[in-house]
TISEKE-145048 format. One record per residue (C-alpha): x, z, y; residue number from 1. Coordinates in Angstrom, 3 decimals. Each point is the difference from the previous one (the first is absolute). Layout:
BEGIN
[[X Z Y] NUM],
...
END
This chain:
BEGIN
[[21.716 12.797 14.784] 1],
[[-0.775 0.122 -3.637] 2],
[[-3.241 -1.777 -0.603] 3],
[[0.845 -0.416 -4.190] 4],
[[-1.792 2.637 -1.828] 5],
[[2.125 2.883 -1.515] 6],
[[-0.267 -2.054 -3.377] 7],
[[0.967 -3.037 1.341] 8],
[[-1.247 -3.236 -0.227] 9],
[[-0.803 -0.063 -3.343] 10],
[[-2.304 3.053 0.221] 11],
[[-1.407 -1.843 2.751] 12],
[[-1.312 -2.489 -1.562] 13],
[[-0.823 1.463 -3.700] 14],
[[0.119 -2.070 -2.772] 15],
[[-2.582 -1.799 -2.642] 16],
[[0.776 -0.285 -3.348] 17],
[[-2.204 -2.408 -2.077] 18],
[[-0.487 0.718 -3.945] 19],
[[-1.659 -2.785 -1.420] 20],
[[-2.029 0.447 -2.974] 21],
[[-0.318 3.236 1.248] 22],
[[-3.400 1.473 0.017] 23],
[[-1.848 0.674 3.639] 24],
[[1.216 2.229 2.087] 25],
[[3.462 -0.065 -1.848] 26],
[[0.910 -3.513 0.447] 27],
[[0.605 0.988 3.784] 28],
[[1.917 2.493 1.303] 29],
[[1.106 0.210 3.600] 30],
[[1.520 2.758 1.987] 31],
[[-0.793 -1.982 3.239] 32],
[[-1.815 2.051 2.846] 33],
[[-3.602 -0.296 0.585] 34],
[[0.387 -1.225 3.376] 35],
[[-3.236 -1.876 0.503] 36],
[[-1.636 3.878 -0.360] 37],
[[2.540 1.193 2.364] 38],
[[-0.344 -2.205 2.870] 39],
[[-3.696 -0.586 -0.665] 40],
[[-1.241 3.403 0.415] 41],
[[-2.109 0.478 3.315] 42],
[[-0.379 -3.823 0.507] 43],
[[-3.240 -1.335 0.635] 44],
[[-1.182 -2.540 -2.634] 45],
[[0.350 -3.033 1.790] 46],
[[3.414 0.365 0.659] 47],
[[1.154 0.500 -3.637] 48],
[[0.392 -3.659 -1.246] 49],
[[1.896 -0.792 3.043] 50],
[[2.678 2.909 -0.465] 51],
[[-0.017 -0.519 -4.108] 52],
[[0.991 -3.883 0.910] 53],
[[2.463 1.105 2.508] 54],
[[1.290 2.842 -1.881] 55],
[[0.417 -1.971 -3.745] 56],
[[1.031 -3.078 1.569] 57],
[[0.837 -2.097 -3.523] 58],
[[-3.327 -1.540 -0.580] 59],
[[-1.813 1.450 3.284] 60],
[[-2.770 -1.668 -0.505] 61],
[[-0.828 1.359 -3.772] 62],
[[0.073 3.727 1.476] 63],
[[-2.114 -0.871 3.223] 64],
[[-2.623 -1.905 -2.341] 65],
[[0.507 2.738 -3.055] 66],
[[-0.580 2.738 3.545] 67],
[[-2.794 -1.638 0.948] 68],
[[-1.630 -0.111 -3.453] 69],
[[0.700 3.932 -0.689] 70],
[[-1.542 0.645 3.273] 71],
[[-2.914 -2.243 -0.623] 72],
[[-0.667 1.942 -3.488] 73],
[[0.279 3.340 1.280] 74],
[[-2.022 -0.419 2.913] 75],
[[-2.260 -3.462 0.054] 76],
[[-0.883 -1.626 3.072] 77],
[[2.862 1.924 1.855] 78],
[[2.176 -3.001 0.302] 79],
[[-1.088 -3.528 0.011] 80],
[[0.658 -1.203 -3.605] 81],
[[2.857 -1.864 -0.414] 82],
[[-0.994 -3.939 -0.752] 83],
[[0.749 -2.618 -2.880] 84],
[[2.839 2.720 -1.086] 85],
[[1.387 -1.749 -3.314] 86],
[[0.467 -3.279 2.170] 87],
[[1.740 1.885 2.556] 88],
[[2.158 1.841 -2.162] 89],
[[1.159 -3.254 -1.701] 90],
[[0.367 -1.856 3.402] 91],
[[2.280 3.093 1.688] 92],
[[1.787 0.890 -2.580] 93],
[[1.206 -3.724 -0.355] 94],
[[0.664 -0.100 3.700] 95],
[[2.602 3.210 -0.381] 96],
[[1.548 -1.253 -2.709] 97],
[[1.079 -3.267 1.676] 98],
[[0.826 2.045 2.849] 99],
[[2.267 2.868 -2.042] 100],
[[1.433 -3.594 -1.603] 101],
[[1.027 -1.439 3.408] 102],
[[1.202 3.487 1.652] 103],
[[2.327 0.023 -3.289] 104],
END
C-alpha cells in the first residue's frame, strides 16, 4: 500500500518561503495544506484546541491556547477563557524546548 501522496513527500508537506523585508502578505509564502480547516470541519468547538495541539504538534501548546483564544473571540463565553496566557506561553514553550533539546 501506497500511503505517499501522488506528489510525494514533498507535496505533502508544502513548503514556506520567508522574504524578509518583504511587505505583508508577501514576506510569507507557503504552499502547505490548510489542514487545520480540513480536519476541523464538523467538529464541535470544544474539541478544536485539543485536535489543533495534537495535529501541529511543534509548540502544541501555542495552537491549543491560540484555538482557544479564536474560539473565545468568535463566540464569548463558549469556552472557559483560557487563564494567565502570556505566563503560560512563556512557561510551556520553555518546557518543549528543553524537552526537543534532550530528545536530540
Amino acid at each position: 500500500m501506497n500511503l505517499v501522496a501522488p506528489g510525494g513527500l514533498a507535496h505533502l508537506a508544502g513548503a514556506l518561503r520567508f522574504t524578509p523585508g518583504a511587505p505583508p502578505p508577501h514576506s510569507l509564502q507557503s504552499t502547505r495544506q490548510d489542514w487545520a480547516a480540513r480536519m476541523g470541519h464538523g467538529v464541535p468547538p470544544a474539541r478544536l484546541p485539543g485536535l489543533m495541539a495534537s495535529l501541529f504538534n511543534l509548540c502544541s501548546h501555542a495552537h491549543r491556547l491560540c484555538c482557544q483564544l479564536a474560539i473565545g473571540a468568535a463566540a464569548p463565553g463558549l469556552l472557559p477563557p483560557p487563564q494567565a496566557v502570556a505566563e503560560r506561553l512563556r512557561r510551556e514553550t520553555a518546557a518543549e524546548h528543553l524537552r526537543r533539546i534532550g530528545l536530540d
